[in-house]
OpenMM code with the backbone's topology and positions (N, CA, C; nanometers):
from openmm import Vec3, app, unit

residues = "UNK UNK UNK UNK UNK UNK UNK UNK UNK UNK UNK UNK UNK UNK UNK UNK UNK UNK UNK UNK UNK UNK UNK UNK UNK UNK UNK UNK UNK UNK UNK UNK UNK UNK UNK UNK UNK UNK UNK UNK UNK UNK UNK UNK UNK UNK UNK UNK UNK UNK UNK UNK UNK UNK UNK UNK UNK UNK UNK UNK UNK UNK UNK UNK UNK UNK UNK UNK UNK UNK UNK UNK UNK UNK UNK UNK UNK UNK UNK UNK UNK UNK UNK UNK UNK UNK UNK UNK UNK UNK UNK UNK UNK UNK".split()
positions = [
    Vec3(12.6408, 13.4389, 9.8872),
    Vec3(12.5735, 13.3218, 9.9411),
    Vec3(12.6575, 13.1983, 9.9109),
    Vec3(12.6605, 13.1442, 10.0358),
    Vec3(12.7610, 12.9903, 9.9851),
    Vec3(12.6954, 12.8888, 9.9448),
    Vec3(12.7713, 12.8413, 9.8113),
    Vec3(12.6932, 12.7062, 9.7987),
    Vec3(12.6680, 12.5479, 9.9004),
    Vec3(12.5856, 12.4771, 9.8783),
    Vec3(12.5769, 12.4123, 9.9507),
    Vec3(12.6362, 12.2692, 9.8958),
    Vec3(12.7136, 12.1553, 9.9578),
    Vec3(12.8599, 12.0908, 9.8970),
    Vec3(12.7145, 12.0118, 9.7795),
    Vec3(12.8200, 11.9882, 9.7001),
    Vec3(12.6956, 11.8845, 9.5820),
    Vec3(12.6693, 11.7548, 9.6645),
    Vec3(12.5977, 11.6376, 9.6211),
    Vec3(12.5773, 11.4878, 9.6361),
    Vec3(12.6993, 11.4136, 9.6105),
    Vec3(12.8127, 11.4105, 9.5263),
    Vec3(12.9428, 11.4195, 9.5481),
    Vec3(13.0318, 11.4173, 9.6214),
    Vec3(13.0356, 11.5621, 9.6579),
    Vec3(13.1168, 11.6126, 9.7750),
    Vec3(13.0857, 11.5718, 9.9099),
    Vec3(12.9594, 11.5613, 9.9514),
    Vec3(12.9212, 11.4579, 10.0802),
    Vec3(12.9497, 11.3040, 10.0546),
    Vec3(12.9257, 11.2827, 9.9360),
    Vec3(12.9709, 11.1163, 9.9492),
    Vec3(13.1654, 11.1119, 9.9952),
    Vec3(13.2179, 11.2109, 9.9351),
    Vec3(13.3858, 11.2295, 10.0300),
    Vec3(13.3616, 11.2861, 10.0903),
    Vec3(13.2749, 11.4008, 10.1428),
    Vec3(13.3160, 11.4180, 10.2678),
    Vec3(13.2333, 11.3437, 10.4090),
    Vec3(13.1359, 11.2420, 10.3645),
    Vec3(13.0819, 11.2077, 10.4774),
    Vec3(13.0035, 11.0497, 10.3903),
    Vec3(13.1377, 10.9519, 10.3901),
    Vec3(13.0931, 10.8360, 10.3150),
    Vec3(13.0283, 10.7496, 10.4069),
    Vec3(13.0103, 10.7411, 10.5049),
    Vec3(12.9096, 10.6694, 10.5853),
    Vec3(12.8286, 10.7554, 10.6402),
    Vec3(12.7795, 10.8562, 10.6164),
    Vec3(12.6571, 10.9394, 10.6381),
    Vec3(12.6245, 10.9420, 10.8306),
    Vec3(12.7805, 10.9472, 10.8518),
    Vec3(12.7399, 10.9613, 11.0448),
    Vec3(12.7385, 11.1447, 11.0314),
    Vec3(12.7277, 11.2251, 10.9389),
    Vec3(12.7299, 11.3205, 11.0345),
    Vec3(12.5792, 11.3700, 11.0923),
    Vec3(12.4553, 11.2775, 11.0193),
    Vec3(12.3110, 11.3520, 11.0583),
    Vec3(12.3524, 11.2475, 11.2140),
    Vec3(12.4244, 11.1780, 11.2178),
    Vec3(12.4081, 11.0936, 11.4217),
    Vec3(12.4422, 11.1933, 11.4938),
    Vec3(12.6047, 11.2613, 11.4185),
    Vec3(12.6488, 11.3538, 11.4902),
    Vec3(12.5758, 11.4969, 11.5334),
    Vec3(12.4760, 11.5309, 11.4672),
    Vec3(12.3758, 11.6708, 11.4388),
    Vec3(12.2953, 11.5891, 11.5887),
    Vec3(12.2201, 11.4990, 11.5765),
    Vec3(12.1198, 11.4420, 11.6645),
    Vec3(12.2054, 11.4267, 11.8061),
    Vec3(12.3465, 11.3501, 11.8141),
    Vec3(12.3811, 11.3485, 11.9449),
    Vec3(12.4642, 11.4963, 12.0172),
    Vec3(12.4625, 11.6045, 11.8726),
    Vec3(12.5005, 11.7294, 11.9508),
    Vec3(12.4066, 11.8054, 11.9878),
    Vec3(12.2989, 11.7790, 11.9146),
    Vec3(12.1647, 11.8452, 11.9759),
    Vec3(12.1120, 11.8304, 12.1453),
    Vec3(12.1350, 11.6717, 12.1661),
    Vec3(12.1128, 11.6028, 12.2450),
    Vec3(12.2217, 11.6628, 12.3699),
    Vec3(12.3599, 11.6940, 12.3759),
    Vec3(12.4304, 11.7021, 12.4344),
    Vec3(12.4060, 11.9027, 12.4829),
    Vec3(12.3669, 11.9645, 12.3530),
    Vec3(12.4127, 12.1104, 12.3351),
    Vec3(12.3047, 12.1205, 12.4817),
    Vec3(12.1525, 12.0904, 12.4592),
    Vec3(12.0210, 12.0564, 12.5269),
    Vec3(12.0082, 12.0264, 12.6951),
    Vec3(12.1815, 11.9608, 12.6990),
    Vec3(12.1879, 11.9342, 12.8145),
    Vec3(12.2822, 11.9947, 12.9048),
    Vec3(12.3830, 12.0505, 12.8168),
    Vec3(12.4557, 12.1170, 12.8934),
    Vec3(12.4233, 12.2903, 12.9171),
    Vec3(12.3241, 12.3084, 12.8314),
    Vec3(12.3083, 12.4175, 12.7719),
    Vec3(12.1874, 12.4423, 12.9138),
    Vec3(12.1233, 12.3553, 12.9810),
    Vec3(12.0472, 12.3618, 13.1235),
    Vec3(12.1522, 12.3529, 13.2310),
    Vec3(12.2257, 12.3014, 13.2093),
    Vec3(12.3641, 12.3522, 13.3339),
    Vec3(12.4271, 12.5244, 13.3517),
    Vec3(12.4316, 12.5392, 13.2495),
    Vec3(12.4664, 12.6822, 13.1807),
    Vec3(12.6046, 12.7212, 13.1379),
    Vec3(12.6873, 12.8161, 13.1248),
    Vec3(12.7876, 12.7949, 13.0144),
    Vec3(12.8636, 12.7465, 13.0703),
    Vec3(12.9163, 12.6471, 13.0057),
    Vec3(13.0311, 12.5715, 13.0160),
    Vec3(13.1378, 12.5909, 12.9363),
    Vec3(13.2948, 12.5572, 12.9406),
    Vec3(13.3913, 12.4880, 12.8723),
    Vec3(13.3494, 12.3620, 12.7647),
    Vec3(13.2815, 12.2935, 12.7979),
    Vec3(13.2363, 12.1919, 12.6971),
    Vec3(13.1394, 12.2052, 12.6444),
    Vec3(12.9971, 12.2874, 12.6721),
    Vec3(12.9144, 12.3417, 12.5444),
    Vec3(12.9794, 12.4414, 12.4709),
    Vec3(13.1040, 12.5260, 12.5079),
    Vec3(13.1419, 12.6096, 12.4276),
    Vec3(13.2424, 12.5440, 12.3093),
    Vec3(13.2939, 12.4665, 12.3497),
    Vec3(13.3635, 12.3422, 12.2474),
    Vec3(13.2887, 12.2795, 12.1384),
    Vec3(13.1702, 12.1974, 12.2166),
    Vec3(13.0824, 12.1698, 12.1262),
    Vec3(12.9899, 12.2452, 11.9723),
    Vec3(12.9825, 12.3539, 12.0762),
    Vec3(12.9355, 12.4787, 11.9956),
    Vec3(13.0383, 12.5285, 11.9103),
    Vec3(13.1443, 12.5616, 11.9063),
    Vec3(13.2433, 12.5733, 11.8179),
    Vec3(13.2976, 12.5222, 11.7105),
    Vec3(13.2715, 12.3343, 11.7556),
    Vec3(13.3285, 12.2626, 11.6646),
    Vec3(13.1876, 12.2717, 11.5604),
    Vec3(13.0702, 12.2554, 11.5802),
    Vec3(12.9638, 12.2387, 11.5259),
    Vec3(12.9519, 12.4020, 11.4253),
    Vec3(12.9959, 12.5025, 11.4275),
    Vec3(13.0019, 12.6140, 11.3511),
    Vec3(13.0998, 12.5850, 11.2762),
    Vec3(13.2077, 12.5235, 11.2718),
    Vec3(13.3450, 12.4942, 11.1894),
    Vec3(13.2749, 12.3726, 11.1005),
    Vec3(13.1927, 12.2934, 11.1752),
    Vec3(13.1895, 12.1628, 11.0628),
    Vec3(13.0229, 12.1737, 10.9585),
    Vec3(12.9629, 12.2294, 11.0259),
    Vec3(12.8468, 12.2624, 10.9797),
    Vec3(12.8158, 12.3251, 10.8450),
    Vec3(12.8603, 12.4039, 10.8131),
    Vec3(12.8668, 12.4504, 10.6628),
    Vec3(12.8903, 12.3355, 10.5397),
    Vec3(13.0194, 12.2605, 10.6042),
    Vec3(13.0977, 12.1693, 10.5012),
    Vec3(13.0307, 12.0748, 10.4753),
    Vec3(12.8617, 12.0489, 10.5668),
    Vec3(12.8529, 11.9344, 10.5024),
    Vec3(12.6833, 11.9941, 10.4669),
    Vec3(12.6473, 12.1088, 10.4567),
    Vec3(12.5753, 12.1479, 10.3758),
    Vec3(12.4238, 12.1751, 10.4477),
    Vec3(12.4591, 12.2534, 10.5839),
    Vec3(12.4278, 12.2680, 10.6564),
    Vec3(12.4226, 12.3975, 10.7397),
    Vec3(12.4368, 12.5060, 10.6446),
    Vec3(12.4217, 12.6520, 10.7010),
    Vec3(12.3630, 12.7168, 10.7567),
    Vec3(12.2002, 12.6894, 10.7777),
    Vec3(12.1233, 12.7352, 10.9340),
    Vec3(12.1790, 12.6962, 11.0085),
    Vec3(12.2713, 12.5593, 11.0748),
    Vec3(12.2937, 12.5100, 11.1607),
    Vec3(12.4457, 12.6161, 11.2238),
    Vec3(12.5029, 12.6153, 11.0831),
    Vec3(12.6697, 12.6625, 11.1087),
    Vec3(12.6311, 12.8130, 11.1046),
    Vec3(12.5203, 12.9046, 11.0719),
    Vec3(12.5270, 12.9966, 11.1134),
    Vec3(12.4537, 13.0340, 11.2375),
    Vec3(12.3945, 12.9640, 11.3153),
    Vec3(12.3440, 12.9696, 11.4402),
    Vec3(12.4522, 12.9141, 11.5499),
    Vec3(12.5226, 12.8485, 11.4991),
    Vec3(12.6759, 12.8039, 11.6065),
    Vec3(12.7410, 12.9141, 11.6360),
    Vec3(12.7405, 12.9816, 11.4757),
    Vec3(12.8517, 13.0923, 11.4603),
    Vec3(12.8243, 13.2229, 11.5354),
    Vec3(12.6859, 13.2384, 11.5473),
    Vec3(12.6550, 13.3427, 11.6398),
    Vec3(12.6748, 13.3272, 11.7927),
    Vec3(12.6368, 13.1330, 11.8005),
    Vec3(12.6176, 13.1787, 11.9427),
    Vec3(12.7828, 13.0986, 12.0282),
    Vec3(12.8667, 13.0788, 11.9097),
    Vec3(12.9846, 13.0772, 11.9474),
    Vec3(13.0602, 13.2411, 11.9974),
    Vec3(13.0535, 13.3244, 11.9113),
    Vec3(13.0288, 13.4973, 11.8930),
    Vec3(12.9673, 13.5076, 12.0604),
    Vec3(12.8160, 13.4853, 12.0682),
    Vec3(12.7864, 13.5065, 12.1938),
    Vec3(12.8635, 13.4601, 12.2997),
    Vec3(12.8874, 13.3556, 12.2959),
    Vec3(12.9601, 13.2874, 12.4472),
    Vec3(13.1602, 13.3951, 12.4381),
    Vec3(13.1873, 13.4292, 12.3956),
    Vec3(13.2885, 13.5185, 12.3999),
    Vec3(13.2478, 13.6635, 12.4640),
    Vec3(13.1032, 13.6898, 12.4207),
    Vec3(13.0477, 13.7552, 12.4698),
    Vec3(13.0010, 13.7850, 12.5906),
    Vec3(13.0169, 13.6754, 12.6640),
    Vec3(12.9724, 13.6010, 12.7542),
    Vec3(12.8289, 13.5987, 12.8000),
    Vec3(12.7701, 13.5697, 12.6411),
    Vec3(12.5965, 13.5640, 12.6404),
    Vec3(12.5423, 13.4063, 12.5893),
    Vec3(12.4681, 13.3784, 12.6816),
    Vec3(12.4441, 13.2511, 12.6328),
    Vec3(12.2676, 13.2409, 12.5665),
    Vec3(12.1714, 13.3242, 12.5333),
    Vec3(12.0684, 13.3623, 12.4894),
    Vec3(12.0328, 13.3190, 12.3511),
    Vec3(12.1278, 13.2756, 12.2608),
    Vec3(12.1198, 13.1895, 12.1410),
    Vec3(12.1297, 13.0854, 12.1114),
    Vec3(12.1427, 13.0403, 12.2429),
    Vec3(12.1240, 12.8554, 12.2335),
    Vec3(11.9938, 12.8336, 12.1777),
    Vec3(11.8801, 12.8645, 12.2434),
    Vec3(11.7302, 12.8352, 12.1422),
    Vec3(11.7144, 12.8209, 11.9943),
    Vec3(11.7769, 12.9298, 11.9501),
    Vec3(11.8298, 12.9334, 11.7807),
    Vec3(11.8686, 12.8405, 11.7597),
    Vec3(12.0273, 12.7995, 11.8097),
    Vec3(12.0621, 12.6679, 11.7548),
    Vec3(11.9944, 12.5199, 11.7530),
    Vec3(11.9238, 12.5218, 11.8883),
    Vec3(11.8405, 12.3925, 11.8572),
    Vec3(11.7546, 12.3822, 11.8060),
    Vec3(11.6565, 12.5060, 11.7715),
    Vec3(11.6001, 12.4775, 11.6609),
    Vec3(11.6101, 12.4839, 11.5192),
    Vec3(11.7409, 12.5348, 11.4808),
    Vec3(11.8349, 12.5011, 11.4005),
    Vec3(11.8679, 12.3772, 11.3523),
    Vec3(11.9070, 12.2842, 11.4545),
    Vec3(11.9063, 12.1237, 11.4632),
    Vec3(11.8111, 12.0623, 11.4079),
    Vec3(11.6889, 12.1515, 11.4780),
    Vec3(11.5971, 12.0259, 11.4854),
    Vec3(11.5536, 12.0118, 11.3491),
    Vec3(11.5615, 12.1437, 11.2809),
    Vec3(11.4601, 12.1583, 11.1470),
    Vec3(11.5293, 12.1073, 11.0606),
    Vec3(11.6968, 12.0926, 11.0890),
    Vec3(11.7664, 12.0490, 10.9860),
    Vec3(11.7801, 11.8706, 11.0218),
    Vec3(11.7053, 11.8150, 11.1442),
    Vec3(11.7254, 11.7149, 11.1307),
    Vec3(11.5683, 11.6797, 11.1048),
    Vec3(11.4907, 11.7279, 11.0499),
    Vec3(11.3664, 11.7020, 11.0387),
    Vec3(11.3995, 11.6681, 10.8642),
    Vec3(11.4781, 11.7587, 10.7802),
    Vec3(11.4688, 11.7559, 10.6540),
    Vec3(11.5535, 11.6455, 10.5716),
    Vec3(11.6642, 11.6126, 10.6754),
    Vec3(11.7411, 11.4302, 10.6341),
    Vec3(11.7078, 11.3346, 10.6246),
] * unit.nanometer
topology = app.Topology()
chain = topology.addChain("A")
for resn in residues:
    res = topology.addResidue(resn, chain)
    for name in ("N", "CA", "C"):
        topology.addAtom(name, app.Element.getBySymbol(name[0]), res)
């Protein structure tokens, strides 16, 4: 099980505290492209958000990317739901 970064480690790694904007405007974006259906740029989005998600202490989020990054290679797009509510709960608890 990975730890989650200390109070510390977010103050370097996220000293102006934009990454809960960034969680809210990828939610916002994943939500919308994710009704178009798969794209090149929700799959980006979705990618970068499994790579950055962990680091800032945020592992429902980065392991629901990680699957449905996994899926879209797959060429399944059925785990988007996961991830936004992934988002949401983790932007409910900031």
């Amino acid at each position: 099980m990975r730890q989650p970064p200390s109070a510390d480690d977010l103050r370097i790694l996220d000293p102006d505290g934009q990454f809960q904007a960034r969680l809210i405007a990828d939610r916002a974006a994943i939500e919308r492209l994710a009704e178009a259906g798969p794209s090149a740029e929700l799959a980006r989005l979705v990618h970068g958000l499994a790579g950055a998600a962990g680091t800032f202490g945020h592992g429902a989020i980065g392991d629901a990317a990680i699957a449905l990054d996994d899926a879209f290679v797959d060429g399944e797009t059925g785990a988007v739901p996961a991830l936004l509510d992934a988002l949401q709960k983790a932007l409910r608890q900031v």
